[in-house]
N, C-alpha and C positions, 0 to 999 in steps of 0.2 A: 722104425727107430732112427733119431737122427744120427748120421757120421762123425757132429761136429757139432760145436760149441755154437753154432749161432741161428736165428731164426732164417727162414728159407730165401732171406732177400739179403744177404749176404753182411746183416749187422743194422739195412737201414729200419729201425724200428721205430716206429710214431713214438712220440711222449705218451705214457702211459697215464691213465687218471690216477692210477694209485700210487704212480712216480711224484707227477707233482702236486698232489694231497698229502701224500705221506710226508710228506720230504718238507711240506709246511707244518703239519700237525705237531712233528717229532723236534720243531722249534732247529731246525737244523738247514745251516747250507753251509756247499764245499768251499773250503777256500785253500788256494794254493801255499804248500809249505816249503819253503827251502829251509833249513840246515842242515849241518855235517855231512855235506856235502852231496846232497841229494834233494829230487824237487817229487815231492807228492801232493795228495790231496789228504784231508782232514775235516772233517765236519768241525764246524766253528757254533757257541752255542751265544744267540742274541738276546738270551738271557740275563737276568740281576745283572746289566751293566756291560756285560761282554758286548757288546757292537762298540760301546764307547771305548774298553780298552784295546780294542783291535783297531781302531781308530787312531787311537796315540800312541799303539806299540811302536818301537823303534824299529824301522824296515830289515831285513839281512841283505846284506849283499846279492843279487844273482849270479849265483857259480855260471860257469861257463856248459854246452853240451855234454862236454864230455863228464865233467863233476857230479851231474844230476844221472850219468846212470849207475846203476847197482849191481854186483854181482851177487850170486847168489846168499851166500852166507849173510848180504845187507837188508836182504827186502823185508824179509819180515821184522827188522829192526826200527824198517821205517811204514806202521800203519798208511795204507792208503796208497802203495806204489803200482805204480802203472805201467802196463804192458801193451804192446804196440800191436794191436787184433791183424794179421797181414801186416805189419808196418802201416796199418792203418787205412785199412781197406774201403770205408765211408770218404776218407780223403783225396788218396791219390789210389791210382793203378795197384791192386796188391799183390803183395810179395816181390815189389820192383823194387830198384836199390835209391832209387827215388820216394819212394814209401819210406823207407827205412832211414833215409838220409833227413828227409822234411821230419819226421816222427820224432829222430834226437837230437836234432837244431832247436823242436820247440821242449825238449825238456823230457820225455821221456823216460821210465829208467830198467823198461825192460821193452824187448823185442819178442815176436811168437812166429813162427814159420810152420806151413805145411809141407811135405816132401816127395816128391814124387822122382822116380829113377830112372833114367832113358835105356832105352838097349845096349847101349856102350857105357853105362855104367855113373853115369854124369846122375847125381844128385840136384837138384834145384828146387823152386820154389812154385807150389802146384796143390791147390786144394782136392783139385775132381782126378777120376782117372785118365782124363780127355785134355783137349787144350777148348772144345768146340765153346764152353761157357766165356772162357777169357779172351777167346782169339777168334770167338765165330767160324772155328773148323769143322767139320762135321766127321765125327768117327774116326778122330785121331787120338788115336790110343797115346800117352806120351812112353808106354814101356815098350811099345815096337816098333819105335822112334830112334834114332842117335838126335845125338844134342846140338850137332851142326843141323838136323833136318827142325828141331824144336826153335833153334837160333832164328828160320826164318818166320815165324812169326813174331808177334807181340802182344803185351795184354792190355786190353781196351780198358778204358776207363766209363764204360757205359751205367756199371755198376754205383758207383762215384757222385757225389752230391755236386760235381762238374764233370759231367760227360762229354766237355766242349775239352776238354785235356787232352796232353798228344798220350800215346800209347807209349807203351814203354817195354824194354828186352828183359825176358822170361832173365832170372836171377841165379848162380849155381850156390848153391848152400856153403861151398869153402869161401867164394868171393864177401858172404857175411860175415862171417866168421875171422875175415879177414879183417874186415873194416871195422867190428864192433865186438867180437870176442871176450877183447882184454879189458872193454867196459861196462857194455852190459849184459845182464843175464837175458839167456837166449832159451824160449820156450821150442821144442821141440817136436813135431807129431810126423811118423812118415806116413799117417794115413793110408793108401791101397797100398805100399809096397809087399810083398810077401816077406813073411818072416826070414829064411834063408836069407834077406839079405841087411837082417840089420847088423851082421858084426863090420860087412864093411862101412856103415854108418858110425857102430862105435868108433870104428878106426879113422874114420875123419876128423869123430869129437877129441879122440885122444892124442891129437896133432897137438892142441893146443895147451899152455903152461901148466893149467890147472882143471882140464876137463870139470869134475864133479862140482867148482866152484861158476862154474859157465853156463851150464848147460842141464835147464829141468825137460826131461821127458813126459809129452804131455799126450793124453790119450782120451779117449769118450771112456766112462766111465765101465765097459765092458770088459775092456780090451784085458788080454792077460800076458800074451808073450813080451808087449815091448815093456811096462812096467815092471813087470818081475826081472827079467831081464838086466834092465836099468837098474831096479834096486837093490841085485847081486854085485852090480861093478861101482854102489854106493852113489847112484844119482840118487835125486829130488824127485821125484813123480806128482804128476798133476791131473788127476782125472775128475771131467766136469760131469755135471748132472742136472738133469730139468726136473721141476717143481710138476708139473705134470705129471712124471713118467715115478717118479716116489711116490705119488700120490695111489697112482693105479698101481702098482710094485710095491706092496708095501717090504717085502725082504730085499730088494735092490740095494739098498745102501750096505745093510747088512752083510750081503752076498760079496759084495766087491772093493768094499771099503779100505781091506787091509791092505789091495795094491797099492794106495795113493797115500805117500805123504800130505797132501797136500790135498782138498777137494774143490770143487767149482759147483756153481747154482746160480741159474739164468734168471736177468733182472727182475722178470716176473714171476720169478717161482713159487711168491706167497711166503708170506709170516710166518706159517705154520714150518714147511722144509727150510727156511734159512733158519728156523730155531732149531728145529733136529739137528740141522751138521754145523750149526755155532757149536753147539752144546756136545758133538763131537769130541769139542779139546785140539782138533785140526783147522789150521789156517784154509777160512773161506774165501775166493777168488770171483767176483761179479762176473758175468759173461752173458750178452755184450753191449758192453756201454756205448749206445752211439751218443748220449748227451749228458749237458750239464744235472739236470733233474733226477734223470736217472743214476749219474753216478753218488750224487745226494742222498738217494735213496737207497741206493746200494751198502754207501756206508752207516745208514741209520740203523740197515738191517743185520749189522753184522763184520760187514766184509774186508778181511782184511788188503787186500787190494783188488785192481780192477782195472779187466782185462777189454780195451779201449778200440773201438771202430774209430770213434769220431774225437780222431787226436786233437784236433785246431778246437772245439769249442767246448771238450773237459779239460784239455789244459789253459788255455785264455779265459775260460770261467766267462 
């Protein structure tokens, strides 16, 4: 069963044939939207005329970085906003502050972090339980770790659609939160941590002005303690799901659904499962966009935003 929202190569997913057939058939492509003060994407229809009014609409302004991103309460105001998969892990190094910095320079209006805990208690940015995938260690556990022994590596960009990139220092989850907090909404997952210690997680989130407005809890679609959890102290929850695994499952959604505010369904999950959880009445989340076609398709099928590997070429379209 997977841990995480994305296929085993860390987001980089060929164009799919049914990305870019559907995504022409359904008479649809994305185009960038900025207003009130936010930048997303939007299926644009080049139908009865529309290429020609999109042509001679009057442009908006482009807000600045910090403008286009959203907090919580904004995103589902705004169809089609986009979340930073690692700060955008097909791009640069992820979950570096480099990831996260280039991600809301180009527009961005949400962020998603994994978490992982060091032995002295240091929170940061860490998909696996190991560093051995991003840092080529071998059997480094990062929980029987301190954060000064995690300090001396870094994470490779090997993974990266430019593996010729320098590496970049492991990330602490408050140093984000510092930098983008109070602009954009921050997707959350502590992944292997053990439960005992997510209240001191809460108590990091609850540093900040408006917690609940910051910060969605985000989980594979199993998970029970962080969600429930979360949605006692009135967070957002966000748990994803493959089109596959509802397929062979047919009580899964059933079974788990009422953790999540919010659900997810991976680019390829098929017609069929993004029409089940449209049809939910809950806000659908792509997962993971590494391209322009795919994010096209993503919103044909439904989705109200989407959750972005390949930030430089779904946001520059």
């Amino acid at each position: 069963m997977p841990d995480d929202n994305e296929d085993p190569t860390g987001g980089r997913r060929p164009i799919s044939r049914r990305a870019l057939v559907g995504g022409i058939a359904g008479g649809v492509i994305g185009a960038a939207v900025i207003a009130g003060g936010g930048a997303w994407l939007l299926p644009r229809a080049f139908e009865n005329g529309g290429a020609k009014a999109a042509a001679t609409a009057t442009p908006t302004p482009t807000p600045t970085p910090t403008e286009k991103g959203l907090l919580v309460d904004s995103l589902l105001k705004h169809p089609g906003f986009t979340v930073a998969h690692r700060g955008g892990s097909l791009d640069w190094p992820e979950m570096s502050m480099l990831a996260y910095r280039e991600s809301v320079a180009l527009g961005v209006n949400a962020l998603e972090i994994s978490l992982a805990r060091t032995s002295d208690g240091v929170w940061f940015g860490l998909h696996d339980e190991t560093l051995d995938r991003t840092s080529g260690t071998s059997g480094f556990v990062a929980a029987d770790h301190t954060w000064a022994e995690v300090q001396t590596h870094l994470i490779s960009s090997a993974e990266t659609n430019d593996p010729t990139q320098a590496p970049q220092p492991y990330l602490r989850f408050d140093e984000l939160v510092e930098a983008y907090g109070s602009t954009h909404t921050i997707f959350v997952d502590p992944k292997v941590v053990p439960v005992e210690h997510f209240g001191e997680l809460f108590a990091l989130m609850a540093r900040t002005t408006n917690p609940t407005g910051t910060f969605v809890a985000k989980g594979y679609c199993t998970a029970t303690q962080w969600p429930l959890d979360a949605k006692a102290r009135g967070f957002q929850t966000w748990g994803y799901y493959y089109g596959a695994e509802l397929s062979a499952t047919p009580s899964l959604l059933a079974s788990t659904q009422d953790r999540w505010s919010w659900l997810g369904l991976d680019v390829d999950g098929g017609e069929q499962a993004w029409s089940t959880l449209t049809a939910s009445g809950k806000p659908v989340l792509a997962h993971i966009v590494a391209t322009r076609p795919e994010a096209d398709e993503s919103l044909r099928l439904g989705a109200s935003g989407l959750v972005v590997s390949g930030v430089r070429e779904v946001l520059r379209g």
